[in-house]
N, C-alpha and C positions, 0 to 999 in steps of 0.2 A: 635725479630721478631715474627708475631703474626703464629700461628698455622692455618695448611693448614684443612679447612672442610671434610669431609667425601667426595667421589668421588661420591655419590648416589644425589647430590646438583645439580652438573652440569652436571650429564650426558642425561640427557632429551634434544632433541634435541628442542630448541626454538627460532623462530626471537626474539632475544633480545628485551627489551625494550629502543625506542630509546627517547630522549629529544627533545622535540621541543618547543624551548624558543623563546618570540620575541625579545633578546637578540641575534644575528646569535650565536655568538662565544662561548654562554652557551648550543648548539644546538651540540657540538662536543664532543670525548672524546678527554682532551689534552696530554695523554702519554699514552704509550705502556709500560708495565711490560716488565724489561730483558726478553731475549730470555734464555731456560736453554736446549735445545737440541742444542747439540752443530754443531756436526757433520750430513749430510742427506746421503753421498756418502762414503763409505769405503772398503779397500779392494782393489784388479787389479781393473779399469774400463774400460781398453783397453782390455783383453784379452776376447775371445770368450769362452764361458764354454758351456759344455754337457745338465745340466739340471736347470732348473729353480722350485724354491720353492715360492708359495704364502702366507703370513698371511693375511687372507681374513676373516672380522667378523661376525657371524651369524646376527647381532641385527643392527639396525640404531642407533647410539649416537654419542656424546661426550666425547673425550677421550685429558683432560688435557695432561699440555706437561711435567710434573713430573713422570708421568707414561708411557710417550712416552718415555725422558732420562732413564729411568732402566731398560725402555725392553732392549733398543740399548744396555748399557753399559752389559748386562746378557748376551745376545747373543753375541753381539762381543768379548768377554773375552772368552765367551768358544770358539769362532771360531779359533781365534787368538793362544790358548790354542793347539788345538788340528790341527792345520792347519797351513798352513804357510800362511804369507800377503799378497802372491801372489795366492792363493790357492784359493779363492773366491771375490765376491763381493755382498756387503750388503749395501742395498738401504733403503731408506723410504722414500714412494711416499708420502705423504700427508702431508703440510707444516702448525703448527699452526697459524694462524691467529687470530680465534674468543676470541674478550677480554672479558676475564670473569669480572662482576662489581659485587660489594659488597656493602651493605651498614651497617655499623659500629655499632653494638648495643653498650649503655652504662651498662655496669654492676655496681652493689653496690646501694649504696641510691638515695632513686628521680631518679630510672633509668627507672620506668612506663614512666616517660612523655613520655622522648626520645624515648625510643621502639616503643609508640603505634601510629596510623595513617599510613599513606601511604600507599598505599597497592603496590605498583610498583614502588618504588624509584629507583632513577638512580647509587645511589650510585658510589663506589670508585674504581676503574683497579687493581685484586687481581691476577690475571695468564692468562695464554692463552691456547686456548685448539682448538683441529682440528674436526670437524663435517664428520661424516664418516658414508657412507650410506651401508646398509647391502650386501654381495658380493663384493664391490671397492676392490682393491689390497691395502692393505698397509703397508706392508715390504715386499720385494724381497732378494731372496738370490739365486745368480747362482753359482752352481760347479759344477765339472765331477762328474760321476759315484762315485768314489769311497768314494767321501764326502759328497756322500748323507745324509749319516745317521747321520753325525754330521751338518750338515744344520736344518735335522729336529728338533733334538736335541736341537738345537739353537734356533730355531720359537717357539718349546712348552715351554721352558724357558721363551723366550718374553713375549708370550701369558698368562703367570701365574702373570703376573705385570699389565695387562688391567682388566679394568672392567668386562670384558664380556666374551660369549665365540667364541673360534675361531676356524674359519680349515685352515687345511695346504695344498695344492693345488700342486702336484709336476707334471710336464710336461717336456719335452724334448724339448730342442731350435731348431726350424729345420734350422734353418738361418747356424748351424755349423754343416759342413759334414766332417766329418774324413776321412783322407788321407788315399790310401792304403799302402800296402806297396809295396816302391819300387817309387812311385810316387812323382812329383819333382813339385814346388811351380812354376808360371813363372808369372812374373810380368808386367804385362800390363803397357806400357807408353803409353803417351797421344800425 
């Protein structure tokens, strides 16, 4: 398998260059590279949690999905580690879509020809990567109080596998009001 570029390649946020053949169906890309984030939703997603955590980016770019899977996998290992499964819920808003294209240099002898000309070839579907504009939300982690600090914990992990740099955004869910004590749940039928 051929070795993955430098991440400084694709992260300039750009409309692609697209083909327009009088061919229609050379006018297309015909495949999509596998998906490698596997999972978007983990964690309780029914229960109601105390405090909400943002990884919010300072910069506009492009952030492949190889570097989206290691955040996930880094922060979820330590959540899971240090928390129970039930204990939070760990999101990622932003689904990769944009297909990164490449075009194929020849190395070794007589590899001038090939190299030189085109200056915007369409070339070949190398990965995929999600376009994220500076402030958008894109990891969420809700828990109570008491897991805060390992929430945070877990986003600055994330945040050390991106391109760029990020802040962490923590607020209070007000949608969940805690019960006093002594006070009894009563269930509204329809």
């Amino acid at each position: 398998m051929a070795k993955l570029r430098r991440a400084r390649t694709y992260r300039k946020i750009d409309r692609p260059y697209t083909r327009v053949s009088k061919f229609r169906k050379k006018s297309f890309i015909r495949m999509s590279p596998a998906r490698k984030v596997t999972r978007f939703d983990m964690g309780d997603t029914f229960k109601q949690f105390t405090h909400i955590l943002d990884l919010v980016p300072k910069d506009s770019l492009q952030i492949r999905q190889e570097s989206i899977e290691s955040a996930r996998m880094t922060s979820i290992r330590l959540l899971e580690k240090k928390l129970a499964k039930n204990a939070f819920h760990f999101k990622i808003l932003k689904y990769p879509y944009q297909i990164l294209r490449e075009k194929s240099l020849a190395l070794g002898a007589g590899a001038d020809r090939v190299s030189t000309g085109m200056q915007k070839p369409f070339g070949k579907p190398v990965g995929v990567a999600v376009q994220i504009r500076a402030g958008e939300r894109f990891f969420t982690v809700k828990v109570d109080k008491p897991a805060l600090e390992v929430a945070r914990l877990a986003l600055q992990r994330a945040s050390k596998k991106m391109p760029c740099s990020f802040s962490i955004i923590v607020y209070e869910n007000k949608a969940v009001t805690p019960l006093k004590e002594g006070a009894v749940i009563v269930a509204a039928t329809a």
